[in-house]
C-alpha positions as CSV (number, residue, x, y, z in Angstrom):
1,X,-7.2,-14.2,9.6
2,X,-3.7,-15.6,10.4
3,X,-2.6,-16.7,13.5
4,X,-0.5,-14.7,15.8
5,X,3.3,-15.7,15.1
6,X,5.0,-18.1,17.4
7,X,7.2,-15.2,18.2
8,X,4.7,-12.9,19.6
9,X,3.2,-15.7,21.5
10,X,6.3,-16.7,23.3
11,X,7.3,-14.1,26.8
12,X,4.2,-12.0,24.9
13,X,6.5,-10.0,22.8
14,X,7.8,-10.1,19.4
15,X,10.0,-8.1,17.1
16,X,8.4,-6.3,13.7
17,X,10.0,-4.6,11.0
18,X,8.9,-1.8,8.5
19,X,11.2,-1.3,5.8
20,X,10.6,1.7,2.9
21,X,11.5,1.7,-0.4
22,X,11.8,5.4,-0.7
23,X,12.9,7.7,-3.9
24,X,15.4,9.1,-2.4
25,X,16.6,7.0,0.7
26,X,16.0,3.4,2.0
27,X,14.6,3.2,5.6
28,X,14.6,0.1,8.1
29,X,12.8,0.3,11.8
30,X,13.3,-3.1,13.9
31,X,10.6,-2.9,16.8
32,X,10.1,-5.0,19.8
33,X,6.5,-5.3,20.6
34,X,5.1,-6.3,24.0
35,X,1.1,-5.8,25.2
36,X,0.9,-3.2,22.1
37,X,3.4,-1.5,23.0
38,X,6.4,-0.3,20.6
39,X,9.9,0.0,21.3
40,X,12.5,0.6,18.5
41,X,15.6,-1.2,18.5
42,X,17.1,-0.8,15.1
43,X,17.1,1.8,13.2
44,X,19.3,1.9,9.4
45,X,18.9,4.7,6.9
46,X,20.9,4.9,3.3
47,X,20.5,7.3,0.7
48,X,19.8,5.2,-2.3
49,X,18.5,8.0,-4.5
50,X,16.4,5.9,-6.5
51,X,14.8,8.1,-8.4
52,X,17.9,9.4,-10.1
53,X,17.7,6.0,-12.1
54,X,14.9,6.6,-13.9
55,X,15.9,7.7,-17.6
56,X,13.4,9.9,-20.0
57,X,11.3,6.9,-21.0
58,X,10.9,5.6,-17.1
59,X,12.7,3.1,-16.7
60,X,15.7,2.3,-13.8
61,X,19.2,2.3,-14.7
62,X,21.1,-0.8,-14.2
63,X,23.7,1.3,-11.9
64,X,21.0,2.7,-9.7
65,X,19.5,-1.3,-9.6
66,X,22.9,-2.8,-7.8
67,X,23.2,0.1,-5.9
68,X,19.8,-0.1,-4.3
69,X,20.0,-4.2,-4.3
70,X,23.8,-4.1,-2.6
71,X,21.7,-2.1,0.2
72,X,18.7,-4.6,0.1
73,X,21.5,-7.3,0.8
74,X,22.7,-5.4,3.8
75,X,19.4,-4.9,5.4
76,X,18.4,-8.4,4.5
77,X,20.7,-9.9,7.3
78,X,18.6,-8.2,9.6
79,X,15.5,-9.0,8.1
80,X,15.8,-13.5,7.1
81,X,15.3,-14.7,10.3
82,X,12.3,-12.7,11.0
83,X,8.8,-14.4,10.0
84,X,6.7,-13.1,7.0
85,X,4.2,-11.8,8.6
86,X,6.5,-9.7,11.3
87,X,7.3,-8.2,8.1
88,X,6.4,-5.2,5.5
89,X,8.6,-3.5,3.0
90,X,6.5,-1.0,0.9
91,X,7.7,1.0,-2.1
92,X,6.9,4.1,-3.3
93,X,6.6,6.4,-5.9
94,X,9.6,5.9,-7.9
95,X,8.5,2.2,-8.2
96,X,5.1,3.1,-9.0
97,X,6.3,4.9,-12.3
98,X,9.2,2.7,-13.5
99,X,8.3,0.6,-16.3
100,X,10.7,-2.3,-15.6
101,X,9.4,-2.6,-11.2
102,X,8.5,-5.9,-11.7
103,X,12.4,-7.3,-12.7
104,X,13.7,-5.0,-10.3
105,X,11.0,-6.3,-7.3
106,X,11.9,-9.6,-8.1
107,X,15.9,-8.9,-7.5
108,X,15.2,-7.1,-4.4
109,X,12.8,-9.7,-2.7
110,X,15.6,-12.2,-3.8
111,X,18.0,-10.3,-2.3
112,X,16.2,-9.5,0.8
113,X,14.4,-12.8,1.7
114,X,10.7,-11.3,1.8
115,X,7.9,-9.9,-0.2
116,X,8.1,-5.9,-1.4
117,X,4.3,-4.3,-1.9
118,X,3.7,-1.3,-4.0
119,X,1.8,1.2,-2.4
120,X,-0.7,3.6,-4.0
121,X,-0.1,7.4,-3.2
122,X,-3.3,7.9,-0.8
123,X,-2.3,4.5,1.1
124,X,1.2,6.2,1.4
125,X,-0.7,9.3,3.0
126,X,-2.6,7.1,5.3
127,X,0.6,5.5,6.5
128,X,2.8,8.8,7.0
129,X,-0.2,9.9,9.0
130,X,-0.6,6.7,11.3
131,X,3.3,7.4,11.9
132,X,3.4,10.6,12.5
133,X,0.2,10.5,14.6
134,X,2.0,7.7,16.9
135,X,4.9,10.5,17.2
136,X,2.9,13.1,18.5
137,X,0.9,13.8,22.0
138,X,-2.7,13.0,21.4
139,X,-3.7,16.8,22.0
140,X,-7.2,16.3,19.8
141,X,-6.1,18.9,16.7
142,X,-7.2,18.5,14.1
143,X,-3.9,17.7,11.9
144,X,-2.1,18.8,8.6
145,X,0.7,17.1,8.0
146,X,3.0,17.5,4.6
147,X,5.6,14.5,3.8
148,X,8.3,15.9,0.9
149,X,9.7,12.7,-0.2
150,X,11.9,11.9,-2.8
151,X,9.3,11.4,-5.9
152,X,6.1,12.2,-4.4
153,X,4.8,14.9,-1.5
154,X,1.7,13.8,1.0
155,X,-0.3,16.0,2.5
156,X,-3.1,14.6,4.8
157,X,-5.6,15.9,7.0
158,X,-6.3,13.9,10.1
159,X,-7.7,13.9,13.6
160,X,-5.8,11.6,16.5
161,X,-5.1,8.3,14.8
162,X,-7.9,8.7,11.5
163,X,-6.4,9.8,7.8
164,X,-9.6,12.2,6.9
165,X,-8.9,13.3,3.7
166,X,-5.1,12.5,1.4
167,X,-3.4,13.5,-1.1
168,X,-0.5,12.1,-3.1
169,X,1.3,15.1,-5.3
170,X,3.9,13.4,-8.2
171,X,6.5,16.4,-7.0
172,X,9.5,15.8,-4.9
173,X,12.7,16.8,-3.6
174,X,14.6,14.5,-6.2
175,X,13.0,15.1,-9.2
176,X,12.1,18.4,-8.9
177,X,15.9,18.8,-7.8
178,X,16.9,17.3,-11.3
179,X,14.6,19.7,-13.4
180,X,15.1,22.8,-11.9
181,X,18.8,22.5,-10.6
182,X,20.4,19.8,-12.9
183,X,22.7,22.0,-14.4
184,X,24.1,22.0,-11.1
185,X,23.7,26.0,-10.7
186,X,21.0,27.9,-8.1
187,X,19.2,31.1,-9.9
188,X,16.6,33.1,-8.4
189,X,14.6,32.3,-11.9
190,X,15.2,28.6,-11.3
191,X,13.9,29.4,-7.5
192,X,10.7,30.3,-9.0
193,X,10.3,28.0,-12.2
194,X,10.5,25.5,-9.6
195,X,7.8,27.0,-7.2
196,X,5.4,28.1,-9.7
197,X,5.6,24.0,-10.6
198,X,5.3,22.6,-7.3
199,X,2.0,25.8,-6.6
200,X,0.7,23.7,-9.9
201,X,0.5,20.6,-8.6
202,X,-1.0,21.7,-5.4
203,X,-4.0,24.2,-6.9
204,X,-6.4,21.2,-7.7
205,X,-6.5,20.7,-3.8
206,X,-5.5,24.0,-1.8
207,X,-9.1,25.2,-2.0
208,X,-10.8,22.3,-0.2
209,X,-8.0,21.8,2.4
210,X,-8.1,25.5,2.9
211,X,-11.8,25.3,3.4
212,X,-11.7,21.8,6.1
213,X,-8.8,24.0,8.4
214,X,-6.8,22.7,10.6
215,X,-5.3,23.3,13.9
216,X,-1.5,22.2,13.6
217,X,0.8,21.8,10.9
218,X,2.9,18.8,11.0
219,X,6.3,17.8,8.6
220,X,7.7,14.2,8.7
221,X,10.6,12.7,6.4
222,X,14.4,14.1,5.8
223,X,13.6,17.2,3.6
224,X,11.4,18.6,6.2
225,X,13.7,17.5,9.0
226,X,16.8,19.1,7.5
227,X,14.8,22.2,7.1
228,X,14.0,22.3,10.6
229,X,17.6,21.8,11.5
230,X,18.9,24.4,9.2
231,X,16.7,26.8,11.0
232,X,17.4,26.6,14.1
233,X,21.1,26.4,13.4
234,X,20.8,30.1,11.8
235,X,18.8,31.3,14.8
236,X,18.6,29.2,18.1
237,X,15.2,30.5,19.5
238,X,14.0,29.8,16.0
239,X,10.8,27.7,16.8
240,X,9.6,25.4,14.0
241,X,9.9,26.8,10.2
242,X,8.3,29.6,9.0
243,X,7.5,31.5,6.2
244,X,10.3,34.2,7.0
245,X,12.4,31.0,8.2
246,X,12.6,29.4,4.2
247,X,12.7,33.0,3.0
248,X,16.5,32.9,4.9
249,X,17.2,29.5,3.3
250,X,16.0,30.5,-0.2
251,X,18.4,33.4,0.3
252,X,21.5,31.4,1.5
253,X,20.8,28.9,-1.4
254,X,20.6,31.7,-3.9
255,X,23.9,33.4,-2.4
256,X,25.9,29.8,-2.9
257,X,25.0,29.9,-6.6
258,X,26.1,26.5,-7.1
259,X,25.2,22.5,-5.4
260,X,28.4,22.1,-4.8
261,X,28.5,25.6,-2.7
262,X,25.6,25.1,-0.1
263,X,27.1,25.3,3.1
264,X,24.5,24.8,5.7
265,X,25.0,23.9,9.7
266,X,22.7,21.3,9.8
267,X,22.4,19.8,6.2
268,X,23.8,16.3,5.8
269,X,26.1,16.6,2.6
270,X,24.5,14.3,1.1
271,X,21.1,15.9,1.1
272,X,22.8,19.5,-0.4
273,X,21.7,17.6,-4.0
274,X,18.3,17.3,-3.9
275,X,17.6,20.4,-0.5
276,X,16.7,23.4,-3.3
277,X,13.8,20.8,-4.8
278,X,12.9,20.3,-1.0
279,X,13.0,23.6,-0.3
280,X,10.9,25.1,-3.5
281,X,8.0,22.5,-2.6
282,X,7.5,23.7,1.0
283,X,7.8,27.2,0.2
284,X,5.3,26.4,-2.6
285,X,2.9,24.6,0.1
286,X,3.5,27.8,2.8
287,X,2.3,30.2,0.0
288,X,-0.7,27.8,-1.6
289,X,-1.9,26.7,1.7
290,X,-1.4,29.7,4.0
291,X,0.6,28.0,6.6
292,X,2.0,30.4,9.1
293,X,4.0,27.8,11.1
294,X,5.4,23.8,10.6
295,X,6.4,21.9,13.4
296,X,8.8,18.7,11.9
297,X,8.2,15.2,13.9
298,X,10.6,12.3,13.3
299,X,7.7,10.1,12.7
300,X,6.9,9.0,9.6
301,X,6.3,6.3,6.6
302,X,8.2,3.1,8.6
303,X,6.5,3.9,11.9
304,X,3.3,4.4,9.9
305,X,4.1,0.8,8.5
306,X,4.9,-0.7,11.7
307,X,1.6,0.3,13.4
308,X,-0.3,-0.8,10.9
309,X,1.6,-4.2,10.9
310,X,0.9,-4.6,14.7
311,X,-2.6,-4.3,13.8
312,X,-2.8,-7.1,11.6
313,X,-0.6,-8.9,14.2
314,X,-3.5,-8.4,16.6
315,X,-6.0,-9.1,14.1
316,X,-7.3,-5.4,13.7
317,X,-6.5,-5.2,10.2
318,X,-7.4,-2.2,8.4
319,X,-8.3,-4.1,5.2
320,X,-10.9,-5.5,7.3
321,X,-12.4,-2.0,7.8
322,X,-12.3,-1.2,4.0
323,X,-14.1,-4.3,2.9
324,X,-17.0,-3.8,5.5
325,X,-17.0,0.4,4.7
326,X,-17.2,-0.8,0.6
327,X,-20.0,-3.2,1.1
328,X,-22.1,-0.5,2.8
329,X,-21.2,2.4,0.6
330,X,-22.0,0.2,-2.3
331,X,-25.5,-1.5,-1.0
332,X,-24.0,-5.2,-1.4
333,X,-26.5,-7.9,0.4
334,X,-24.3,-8.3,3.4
335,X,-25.9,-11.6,4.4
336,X,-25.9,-13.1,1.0
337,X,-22.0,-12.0,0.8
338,X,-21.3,-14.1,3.9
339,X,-22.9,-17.1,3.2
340,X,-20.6,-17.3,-0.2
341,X,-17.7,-16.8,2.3
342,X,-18.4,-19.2,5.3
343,X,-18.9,-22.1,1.8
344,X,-16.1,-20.9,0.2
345,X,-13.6,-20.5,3.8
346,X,-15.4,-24.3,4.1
347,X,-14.2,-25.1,0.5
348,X,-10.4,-23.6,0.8
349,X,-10.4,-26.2,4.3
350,X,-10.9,-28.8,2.5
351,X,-8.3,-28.3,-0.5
352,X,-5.6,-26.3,1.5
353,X,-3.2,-28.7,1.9
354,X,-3.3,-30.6,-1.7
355,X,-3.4,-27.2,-3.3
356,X,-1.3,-25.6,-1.5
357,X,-3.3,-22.6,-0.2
358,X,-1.3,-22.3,3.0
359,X,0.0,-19.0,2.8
360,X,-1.8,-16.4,5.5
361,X,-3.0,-14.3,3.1
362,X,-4.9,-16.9,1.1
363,X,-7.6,-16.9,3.5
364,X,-8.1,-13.3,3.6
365,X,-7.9,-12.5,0.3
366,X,-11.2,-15.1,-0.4
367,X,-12.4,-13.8,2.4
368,X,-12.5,-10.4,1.0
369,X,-13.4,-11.4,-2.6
370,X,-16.7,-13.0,-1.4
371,X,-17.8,-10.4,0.7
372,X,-17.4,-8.0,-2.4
373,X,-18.4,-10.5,-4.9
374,X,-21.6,-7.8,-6.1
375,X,-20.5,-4.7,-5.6
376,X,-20.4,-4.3,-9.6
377,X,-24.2,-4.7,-9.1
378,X,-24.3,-1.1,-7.6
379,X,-23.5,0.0,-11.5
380,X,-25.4,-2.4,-13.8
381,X,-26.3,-6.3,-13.6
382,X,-25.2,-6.2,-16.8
383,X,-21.3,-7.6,-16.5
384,X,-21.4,-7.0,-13.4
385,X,-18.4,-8.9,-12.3
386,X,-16.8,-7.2,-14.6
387,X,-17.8,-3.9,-13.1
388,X,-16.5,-4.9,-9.8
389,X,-13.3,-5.9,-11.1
390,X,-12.7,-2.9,-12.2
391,X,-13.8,-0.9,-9.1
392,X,-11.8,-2.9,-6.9
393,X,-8.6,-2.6,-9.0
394,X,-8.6,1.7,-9.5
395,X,-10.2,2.6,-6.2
396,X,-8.7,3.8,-3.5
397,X,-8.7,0.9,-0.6
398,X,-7.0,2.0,2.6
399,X,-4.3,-0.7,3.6
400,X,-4.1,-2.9,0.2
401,X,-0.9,-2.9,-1.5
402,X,-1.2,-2.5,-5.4
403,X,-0.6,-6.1,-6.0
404,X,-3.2,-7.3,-3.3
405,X,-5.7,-4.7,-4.8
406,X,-4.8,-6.0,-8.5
407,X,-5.4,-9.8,-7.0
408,X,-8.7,-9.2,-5.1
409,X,-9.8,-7.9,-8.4
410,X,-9.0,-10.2,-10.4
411,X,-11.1,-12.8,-8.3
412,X,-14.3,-10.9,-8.5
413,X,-14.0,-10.4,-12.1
414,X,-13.6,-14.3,-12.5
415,X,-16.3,-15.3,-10.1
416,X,-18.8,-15.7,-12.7
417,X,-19.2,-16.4,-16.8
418,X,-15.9,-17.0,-18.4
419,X,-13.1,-17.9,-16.8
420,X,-10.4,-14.5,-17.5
421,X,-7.4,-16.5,-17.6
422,X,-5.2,-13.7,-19.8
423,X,-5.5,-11.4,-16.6
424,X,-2.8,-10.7,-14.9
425,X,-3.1,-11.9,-12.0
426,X,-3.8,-15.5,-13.2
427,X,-0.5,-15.7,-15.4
428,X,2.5,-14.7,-13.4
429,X,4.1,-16.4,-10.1
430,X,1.2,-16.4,-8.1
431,X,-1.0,-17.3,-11.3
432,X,-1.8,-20.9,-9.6
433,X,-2.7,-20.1,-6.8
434,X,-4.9,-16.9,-7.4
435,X,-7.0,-19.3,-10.2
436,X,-7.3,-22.3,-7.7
437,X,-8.8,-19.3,-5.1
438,X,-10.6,-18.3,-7.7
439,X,-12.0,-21.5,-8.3
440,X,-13.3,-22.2,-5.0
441,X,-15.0,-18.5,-4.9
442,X,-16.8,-19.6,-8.2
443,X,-18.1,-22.8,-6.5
444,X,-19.5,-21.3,-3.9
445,X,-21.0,-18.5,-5.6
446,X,-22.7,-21.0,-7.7
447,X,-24.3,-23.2,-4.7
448,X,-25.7,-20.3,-3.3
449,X,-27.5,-18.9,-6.7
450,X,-30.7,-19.2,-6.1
451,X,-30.4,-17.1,-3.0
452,X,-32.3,-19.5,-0.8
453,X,-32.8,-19.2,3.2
454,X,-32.2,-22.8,4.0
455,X,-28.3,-24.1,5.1
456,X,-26.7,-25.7,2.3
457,X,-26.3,-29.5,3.4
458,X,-22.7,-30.5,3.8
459,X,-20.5,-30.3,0.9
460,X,-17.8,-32.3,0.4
461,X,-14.3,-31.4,-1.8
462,X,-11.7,-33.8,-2.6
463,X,-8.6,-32.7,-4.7
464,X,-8.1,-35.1,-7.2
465,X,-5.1,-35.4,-10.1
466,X,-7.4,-33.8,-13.0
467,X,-9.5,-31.7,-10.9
468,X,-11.9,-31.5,-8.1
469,X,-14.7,-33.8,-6.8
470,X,-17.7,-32.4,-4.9
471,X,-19.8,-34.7,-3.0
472,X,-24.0,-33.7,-2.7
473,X,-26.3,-35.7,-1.3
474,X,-28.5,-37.2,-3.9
475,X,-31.9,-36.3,-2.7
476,X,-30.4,-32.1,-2.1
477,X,-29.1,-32.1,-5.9
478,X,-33.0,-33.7,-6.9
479,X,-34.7,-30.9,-5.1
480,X,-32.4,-28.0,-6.6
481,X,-32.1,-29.5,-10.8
482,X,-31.0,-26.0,-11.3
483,X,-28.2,-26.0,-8.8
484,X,-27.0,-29.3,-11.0
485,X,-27.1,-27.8,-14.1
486,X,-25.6,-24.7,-12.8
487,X,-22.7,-27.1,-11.9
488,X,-22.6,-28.9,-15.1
489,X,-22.3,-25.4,-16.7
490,X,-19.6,-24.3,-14.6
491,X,-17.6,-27.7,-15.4
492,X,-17.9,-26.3,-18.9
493,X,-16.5,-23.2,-18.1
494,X,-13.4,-24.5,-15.9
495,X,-11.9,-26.8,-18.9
496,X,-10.5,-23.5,-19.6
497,X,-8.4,-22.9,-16.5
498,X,-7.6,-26.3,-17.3
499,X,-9.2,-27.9,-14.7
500,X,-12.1,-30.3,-14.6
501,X,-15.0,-30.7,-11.9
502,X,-17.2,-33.6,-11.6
503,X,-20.1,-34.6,-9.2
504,X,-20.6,-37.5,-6.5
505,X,-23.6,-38.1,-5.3
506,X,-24.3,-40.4,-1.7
């Protein structure tokens, strides 16, 4: 795992960032950290609205592309001269579902100086929990907390700092906002077309939420905010929201008739577009879920973000966690799986610098791929790297971005056989890299075939112009012939990457 930064280890404090790439706003949090302790000292927040971008076929409009980069530029001089890994910028739903994410990712990391992840919707829920749980007094309730973002709505169930159980709804305030109140006008039959859509979405899960309980209810993000706000604006000794409480704003909103008529103590203006969607999802969740009372909390995705970030500052990554929770769930020889990591970790020492496998998450990412290298075989042993790879790359895994989920499975589906090299993951930027990892995985998995209990003897790895060298002693390779041929196989099957492998013996 990477090294603590130079930051962090000089006066024992450091500064981290969390920035989120929401639907409807952007949000920065600048933190100074000191003995695990957080302290915000920057804070910026604009409403980017990306969501309104996307046109009927998915894809983001140019206009909405320079706005949201113009903002990326702003929060970028905050963010350059902060190191990578004191760093995360995650983005959400409205970059999950636009077709053209990957040009538009590759303008905003330009324009911002670091690397934006993708985040699933449950690993969204897992990170508005970790925020808002950070927010809150650890009083030991058990937890449900409902995040009404722009594109998506989360709603978790948790105890102290554990996500237990997540959901990740495609319903939120913007584009429910646009469907039901484009037109610009507020009807009572638009009220409830826009309800009865959002009570949809949420009737695969109300019955086992229902059945789990919970003690508190919990909002986080602007929409719920705003609500809260509003309400106790109208009444003073108003004490969180309540059903009665968005019965009064449903009212007021139905009274004003129009968008451009809401006039609410306590609503930022430029929230009035997109409050009615807000609104109809909470109502919708009050009614499906039988919530009686909401308390709203300020924390939310960023602090999520930044807590796990000071984690895997501290080396108590959460990835960590998954791998070890997968390789028990699916029965993988644990022991086997770390003898194909300590010889590949050997492997990736050896060829670092001349390939170029410096980054911190190189390491990791091997690491990972070798401890998971059989979980296919909990399916078939038929294909079973393929199997794996395509666990690995639709499961939920707590903590991985999208892209580090699509790369981790991409090298256990080329660990073995034929070499994949139309995947993705093997052809775009980081398509060098990800095949030389995937090269070294392959290697080791072969030298430790036969499964034996004896340590493999040293082996050497030398980077050459063509290739790679290895370097066995000769009397090893004449006890193990099918080790050698194993090797000479898997020569064969590397011409394709191009890349050619020879043996030295001593």
């Amino acid at each position: 795992m990477p090294e603590p930064s130079p930051q962090a280890l000089k006066g024992g404090s450091t500064q981290l960032a969390a920035l989120d790439l929401g639907s409807n706003s952007f949000h920065l949090m600048v933190a100074q950290e000191t003995g695990g302790r957080i302290q915000v000292i920057d804070k910026l927040k604009e409403m980017v609205r990306l969501a309104e971008g996307l046109d009927h076929e998915d894809n983001l409009s140019e206009p909405v592309i320079v706005r949201a980069l113009a903002c990326l530029e702003r929060f970028g001089q905050r963010l350059r001269e902060l190191p990578a890994r004191n760093v995360r910028i995650v983005a959400t739903n409205t970059l999950r579902r636009a077709n053209n994410a990957n040009d538009f990712l590759r303008r905003a990391e330009a324009a911002i100086g670091h690397t934006v992840e993708v985040i699933s919707g449950r690993e969204e829920a897992r990170l508005i929990y970790l925020g808002v749980a950070h927010a809150l007094e650890d009083d030991h309730d058990r937890r449900l907390v409902v995040d009404i973002g722009g594109g998506s709505t989360e709603i978790i169930l948790g105890h102290q700092f554990q996500a237990q159980r997540t959901e990740s709804l495609y319903m939120g305030c913007v584009g429910l906002s646009r469907t039901y109140f484009g037109d610009g006008k507020i009807r009572a039959s638009q009220f409830k077309a826009a309800v009865n859509h959002a009570k949809q979405e949420l009737e695969p899960m109300q019955r086992a939420y229902k059945a789990s309980g919970w003690d508190t209810a919990v909002g986080a993000s602007g929409t719920i905010l705003a609500i809260q706000q509003v309400l106790q604006n109208m009444d003073r000794d108003q004490n969180g929201i309540t059903r009665n409480g968005l019965e009064q704003i449903r009212k007021s909103l139905l009274q004003a008739k129009q968008l451009e008529n809401i006039s609410l103590s306590g609503l930022p203006a430029e929230r009035a577009a997109v409050f009615p969607g807000g609104v109809a999802i909470l109502y919708a969740i009050f009614e499906a879920l039988g919530i009686e009372l909401m308390q709203a909390t300020s924390g939310a995705l960023r602090e999520g973000v930044v807590h796990d970030l000071l984690g895997r500052v501290h080396q108590q990554d959460v990835r960590d966690t998954t791998v070890r929770d997968l390789v028990s769930r699916y029965h993988i020889d644990e022991k086997h799986g770390r003898k194909v990591r300590e010889t590949a970790i050997s492997l990736l020492a050896q060829a670092a610098d001349a390939w170029q496998l410096t980054d911190p998450n190189d390491k990791p990412m091997l690491t990972w791929a070798a401890e998971l290298h059989e979980i296919g075989l909990d399916i078939a042993h038929s294909q079973f790297h393929r199997h794996g790879g395509y666990l690995l790359r639709y499961m939920d895994m707590p903590g991985f971005s999208s892209w580090d989920q699509r790369q981790l499975a991409a090298l256990v589906r080329a660990h073995r056989r034929k070499f994949p090299t139309d995947e993705d993951a093997f052809t775009g930027s980081d398509g060098r890299k990800m095949i030389r990892l995937a090269v070294l995985l392959r290697i080791a998995v072969v030298l430790h075939r036969n499964r034996g209990s004896s340590p493999l003897p040293h082996i050497g790895l030398k980077v050459c112009n063509d290739g790679l060298r290895l370097s066995l002693p000769t009397t090893w390779l004449e006890r193990h012939p099918l080790t050698r041929l194993d090797l000479e196989q898997e020569a064969g099957y590397l011409k394709a990457v191009p890349l050619q492998l020879s043996i030295k013996t001593d």
